[in-house]
N, CA, C and O atoms as a GROMACS GRO file, in nm:
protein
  300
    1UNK      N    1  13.356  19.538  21.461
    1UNK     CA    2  13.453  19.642  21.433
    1UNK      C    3  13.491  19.639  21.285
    1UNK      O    4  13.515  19.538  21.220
    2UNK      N    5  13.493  19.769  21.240
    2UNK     CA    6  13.548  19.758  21.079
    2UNK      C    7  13.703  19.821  21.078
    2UNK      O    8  13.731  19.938  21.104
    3UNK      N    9  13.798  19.716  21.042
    3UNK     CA   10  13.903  19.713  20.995
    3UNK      C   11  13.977  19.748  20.888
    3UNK      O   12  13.919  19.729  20.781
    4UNK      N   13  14.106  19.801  20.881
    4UNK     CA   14  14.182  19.856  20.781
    4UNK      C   15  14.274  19.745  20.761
    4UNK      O   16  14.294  19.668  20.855
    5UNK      N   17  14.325  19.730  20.664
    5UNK     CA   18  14.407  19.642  20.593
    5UNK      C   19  14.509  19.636  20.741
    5UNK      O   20  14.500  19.538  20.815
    6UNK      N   21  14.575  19.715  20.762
    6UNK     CA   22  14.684  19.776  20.851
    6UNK      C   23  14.636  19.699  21.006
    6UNK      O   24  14.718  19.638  21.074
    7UNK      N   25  14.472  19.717  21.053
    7UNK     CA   26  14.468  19.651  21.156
    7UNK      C   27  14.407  19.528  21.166
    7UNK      O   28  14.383  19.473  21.274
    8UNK      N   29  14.381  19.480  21.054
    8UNK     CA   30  14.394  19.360  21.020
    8UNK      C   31  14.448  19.263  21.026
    8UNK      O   32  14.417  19.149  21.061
    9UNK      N   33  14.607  19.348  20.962
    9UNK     CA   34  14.720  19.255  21.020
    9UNK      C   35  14.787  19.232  21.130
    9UNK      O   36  14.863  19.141  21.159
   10UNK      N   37  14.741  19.350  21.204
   10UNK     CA   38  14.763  19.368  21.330
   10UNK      C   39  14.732  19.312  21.415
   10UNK      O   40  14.803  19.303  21.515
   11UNK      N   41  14.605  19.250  21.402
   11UNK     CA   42  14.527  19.156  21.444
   11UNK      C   43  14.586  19.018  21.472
   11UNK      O   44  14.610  18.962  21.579
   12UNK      N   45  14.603  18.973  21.331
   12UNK     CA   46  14.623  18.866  21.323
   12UNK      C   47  14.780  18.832  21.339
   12UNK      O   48  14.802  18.712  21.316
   13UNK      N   49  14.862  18.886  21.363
   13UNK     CA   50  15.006  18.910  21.365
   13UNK      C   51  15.018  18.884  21.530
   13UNK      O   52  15.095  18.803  21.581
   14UNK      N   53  14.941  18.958  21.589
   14UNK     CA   54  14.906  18.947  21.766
   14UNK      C   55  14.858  18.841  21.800
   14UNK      O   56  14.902  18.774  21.893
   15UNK      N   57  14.755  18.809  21.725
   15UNK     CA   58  14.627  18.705  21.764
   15UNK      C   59  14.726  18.566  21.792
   15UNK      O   60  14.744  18.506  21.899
   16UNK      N   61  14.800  18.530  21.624
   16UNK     CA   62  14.890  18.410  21.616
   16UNK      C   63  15.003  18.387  21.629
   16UNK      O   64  15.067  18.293  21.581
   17UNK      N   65  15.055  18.510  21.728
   17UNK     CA   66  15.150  18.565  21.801
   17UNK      C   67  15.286  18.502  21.676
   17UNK      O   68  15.398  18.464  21.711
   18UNK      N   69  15.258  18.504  21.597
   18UNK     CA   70  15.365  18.561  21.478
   18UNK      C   71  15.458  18.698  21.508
   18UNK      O   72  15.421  18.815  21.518
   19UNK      N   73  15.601  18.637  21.521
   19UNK     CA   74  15.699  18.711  21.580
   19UNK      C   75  15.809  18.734  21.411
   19UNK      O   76  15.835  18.842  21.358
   20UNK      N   77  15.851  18.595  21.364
   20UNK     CA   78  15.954  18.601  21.275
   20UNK      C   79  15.930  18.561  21.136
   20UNK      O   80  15.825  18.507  21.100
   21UNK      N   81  16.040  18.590  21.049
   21UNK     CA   82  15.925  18.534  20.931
   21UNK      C   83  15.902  18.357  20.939
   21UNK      O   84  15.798  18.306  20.898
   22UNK      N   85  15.982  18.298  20.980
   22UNK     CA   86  15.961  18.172  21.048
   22UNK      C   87  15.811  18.106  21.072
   22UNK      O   88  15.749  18.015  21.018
   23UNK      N   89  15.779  18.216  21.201
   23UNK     CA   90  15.668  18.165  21.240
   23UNK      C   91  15.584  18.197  21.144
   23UNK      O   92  15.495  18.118  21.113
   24UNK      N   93  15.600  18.334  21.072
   24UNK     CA   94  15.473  18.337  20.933
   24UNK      C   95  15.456  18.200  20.836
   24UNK      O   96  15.353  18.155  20.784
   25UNK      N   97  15.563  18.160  20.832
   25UNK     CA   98  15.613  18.036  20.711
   25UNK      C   99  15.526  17.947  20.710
   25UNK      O  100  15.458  17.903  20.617
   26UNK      N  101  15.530  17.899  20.916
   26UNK     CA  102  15.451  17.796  20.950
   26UNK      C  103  15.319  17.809  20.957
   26UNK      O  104  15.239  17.717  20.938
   27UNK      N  105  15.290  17.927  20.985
   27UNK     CA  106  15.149  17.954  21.018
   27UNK      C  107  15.071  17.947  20.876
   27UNK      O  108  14.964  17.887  20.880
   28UNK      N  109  15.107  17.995  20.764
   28UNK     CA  110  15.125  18.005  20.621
   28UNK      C  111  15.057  17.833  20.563
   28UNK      O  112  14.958  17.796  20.500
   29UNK      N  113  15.155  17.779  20.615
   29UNK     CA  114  15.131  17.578  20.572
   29UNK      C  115  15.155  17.619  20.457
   29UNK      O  116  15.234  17.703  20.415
   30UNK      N  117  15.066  17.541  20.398
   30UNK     CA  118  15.017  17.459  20.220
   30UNK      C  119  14.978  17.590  20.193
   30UNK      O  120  15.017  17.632  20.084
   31UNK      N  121  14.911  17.667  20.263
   31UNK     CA  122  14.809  17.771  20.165
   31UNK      C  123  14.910  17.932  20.094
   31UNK      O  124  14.876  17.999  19.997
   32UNK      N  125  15.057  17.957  20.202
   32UNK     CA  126  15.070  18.017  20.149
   32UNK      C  127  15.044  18.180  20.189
   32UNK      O  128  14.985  18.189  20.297
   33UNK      N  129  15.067  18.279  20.142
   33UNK     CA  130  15.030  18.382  20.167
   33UNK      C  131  14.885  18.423  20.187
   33UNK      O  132  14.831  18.491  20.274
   34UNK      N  133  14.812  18.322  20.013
   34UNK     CA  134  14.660  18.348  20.076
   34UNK      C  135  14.622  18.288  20.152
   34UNK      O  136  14.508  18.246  20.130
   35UNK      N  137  14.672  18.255  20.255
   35UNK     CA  138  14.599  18.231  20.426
   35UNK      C  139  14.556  18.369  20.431
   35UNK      O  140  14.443  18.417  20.435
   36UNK      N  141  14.678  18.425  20.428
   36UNK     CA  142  14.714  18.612  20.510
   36UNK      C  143  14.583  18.679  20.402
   36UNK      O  144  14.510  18.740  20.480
   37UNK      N  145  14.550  18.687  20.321
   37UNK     CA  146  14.501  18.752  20.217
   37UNK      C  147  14.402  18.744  20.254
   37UNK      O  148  14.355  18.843  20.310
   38UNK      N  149  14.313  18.607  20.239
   38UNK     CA  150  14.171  18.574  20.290
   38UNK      C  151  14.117  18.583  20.435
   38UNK      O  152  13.997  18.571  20.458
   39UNK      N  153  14.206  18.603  20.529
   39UNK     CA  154  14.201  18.646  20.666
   39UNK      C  155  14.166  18.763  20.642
   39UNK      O  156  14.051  18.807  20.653
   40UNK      N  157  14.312  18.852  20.589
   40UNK     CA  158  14.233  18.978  20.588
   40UNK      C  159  14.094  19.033  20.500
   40UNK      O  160  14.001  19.098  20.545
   41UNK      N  161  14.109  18.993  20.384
   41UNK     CA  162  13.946  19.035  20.324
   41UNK      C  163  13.874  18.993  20.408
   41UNK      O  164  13.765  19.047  20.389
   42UNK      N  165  13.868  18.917  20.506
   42UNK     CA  166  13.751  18.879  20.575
   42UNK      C  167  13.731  18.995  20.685
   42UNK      O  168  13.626  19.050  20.718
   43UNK      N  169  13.868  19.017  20.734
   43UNK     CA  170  13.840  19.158  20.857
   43UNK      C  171  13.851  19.279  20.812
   43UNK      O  172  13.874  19.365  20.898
   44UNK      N  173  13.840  19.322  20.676
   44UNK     CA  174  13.862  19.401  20.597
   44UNK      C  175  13.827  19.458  20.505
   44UNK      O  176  13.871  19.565  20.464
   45UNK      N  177  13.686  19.348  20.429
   45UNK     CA  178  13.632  19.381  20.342
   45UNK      C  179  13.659  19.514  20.277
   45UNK      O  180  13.745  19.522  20.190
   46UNK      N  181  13.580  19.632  20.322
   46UNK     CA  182  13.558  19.704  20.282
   46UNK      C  183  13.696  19.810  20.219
   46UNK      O  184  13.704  19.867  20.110
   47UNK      N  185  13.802  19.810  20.347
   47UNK     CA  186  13.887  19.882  20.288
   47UNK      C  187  13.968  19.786  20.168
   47UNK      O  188  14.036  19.850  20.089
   48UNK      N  189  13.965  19.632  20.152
   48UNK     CA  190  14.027  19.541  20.080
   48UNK      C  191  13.936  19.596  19.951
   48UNK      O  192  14.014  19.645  19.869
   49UNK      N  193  13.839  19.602  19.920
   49UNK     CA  194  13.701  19.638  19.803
   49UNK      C  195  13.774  19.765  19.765
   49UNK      O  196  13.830  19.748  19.657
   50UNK      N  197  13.796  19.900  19.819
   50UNK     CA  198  13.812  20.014  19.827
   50UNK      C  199  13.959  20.038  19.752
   50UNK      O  200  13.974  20.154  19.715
   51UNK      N  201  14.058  19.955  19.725
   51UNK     CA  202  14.183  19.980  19.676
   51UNK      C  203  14.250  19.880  19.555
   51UNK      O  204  14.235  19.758  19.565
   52UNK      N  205  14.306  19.923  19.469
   52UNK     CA  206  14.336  19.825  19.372
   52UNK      C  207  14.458  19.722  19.357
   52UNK      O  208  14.496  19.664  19.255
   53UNK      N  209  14.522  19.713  19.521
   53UNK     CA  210  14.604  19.574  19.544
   53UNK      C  211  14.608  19.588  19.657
   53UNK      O  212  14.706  19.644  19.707
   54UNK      N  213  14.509  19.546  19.730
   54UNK     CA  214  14.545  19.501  19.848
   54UNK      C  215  14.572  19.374  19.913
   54UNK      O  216  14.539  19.343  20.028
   55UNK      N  217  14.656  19.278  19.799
   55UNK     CA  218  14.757  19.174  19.858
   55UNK      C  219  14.853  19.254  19.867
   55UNK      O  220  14.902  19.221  19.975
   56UNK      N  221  14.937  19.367  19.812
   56UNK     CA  222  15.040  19.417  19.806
   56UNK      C  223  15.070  19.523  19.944
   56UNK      O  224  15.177  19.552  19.997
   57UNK      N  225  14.902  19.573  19.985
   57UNK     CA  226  14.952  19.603  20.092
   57UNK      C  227  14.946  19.531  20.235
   57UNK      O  228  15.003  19.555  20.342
   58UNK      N  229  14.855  19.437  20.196
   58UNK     CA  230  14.885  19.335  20.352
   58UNK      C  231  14.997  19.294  20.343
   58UNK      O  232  15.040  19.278  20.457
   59UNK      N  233  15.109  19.254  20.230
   59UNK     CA  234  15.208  19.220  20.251
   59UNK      C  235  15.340  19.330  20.316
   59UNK      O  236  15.438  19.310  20.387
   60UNK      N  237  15.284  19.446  20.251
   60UNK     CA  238  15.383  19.575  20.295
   60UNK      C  239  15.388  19.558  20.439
   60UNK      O  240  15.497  19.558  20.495
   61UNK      N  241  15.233  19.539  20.534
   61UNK     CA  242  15.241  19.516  20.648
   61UNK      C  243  15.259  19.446  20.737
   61UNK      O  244  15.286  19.473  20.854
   62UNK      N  245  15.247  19.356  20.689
   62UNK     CA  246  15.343  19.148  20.754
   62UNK      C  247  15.453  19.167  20.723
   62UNK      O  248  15.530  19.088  20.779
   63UNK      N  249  15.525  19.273  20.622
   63UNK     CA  250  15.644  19.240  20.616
   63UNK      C  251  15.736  19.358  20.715
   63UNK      O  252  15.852  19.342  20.754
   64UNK      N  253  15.652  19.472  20.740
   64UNK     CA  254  15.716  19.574  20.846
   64UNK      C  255  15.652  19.491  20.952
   64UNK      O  256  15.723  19.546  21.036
   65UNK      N  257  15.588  19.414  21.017
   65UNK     CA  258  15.576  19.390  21.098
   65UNK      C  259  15.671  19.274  21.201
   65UNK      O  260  15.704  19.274  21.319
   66UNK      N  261  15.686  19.211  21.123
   66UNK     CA  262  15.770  19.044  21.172
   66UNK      C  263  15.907  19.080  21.113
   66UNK      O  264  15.954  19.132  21.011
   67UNK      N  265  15.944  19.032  21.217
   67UNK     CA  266  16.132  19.045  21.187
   67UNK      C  267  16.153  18.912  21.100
   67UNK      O  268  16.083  18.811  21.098
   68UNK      N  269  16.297  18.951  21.014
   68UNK     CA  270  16.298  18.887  20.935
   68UNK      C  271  16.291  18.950  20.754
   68UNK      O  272  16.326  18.895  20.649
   69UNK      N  273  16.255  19.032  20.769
   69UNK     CA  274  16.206  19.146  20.614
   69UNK      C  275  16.313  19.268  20.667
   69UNK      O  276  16.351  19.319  20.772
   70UNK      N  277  16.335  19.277  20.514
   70UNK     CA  278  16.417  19.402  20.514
   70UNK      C  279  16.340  19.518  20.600
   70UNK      O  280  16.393  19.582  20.691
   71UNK      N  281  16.181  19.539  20.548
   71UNK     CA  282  16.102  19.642  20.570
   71UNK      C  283  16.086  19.641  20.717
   71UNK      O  284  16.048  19.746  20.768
   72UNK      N  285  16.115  19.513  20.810
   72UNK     CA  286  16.087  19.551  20.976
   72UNK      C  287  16.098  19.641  21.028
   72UNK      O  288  16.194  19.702  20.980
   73UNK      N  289  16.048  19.700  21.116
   73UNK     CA  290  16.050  19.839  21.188
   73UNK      C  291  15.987  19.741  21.317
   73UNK      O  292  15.866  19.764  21.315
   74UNK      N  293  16.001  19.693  21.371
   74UNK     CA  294  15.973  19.674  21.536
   74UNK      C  295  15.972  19.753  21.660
   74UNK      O  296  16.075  19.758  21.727
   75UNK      N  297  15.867  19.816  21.695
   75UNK     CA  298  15.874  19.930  21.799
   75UNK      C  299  15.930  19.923  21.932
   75UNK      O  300  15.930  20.023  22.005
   0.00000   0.00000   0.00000
């Protein structure tokens, strides 16, 4: 399947059942955000290649996604 930045994180937000920013923190360790970054270029390549910051928008979307960020929107 080829992935968008957006279901990417979606993915992986589900997958590592990452709920709060908490659990991002932990899941995160030592590495940090680029855990999240290099996950997604990996399910993402192409739309990650295709745009000129896409750390800025995997973060837009980990951060509407997990409670905890101003930006949450939880459905």
């Amino acid at each position: 399947m080829v992935y968008t930045i957006k279901q990417a994180v979606e993915f992986i937000v589900s997958t590592e059942n990452i709920r709060t920013k908490e659990d991002l923190k932990r899941w995160f360790g030592d590495m940090g955000n680029k855990k999240m970054y290099l996950y997604v270029k990996r399910l993402a390549s192409e739309h990650w290649n295709s745009i000129q910051t896409p750390e800025n928008s995997t973060r837009f979307y980990y951060q509407k996604m997990v409670s905890g960020y101003k930006l949450c929107k939880l459905d």
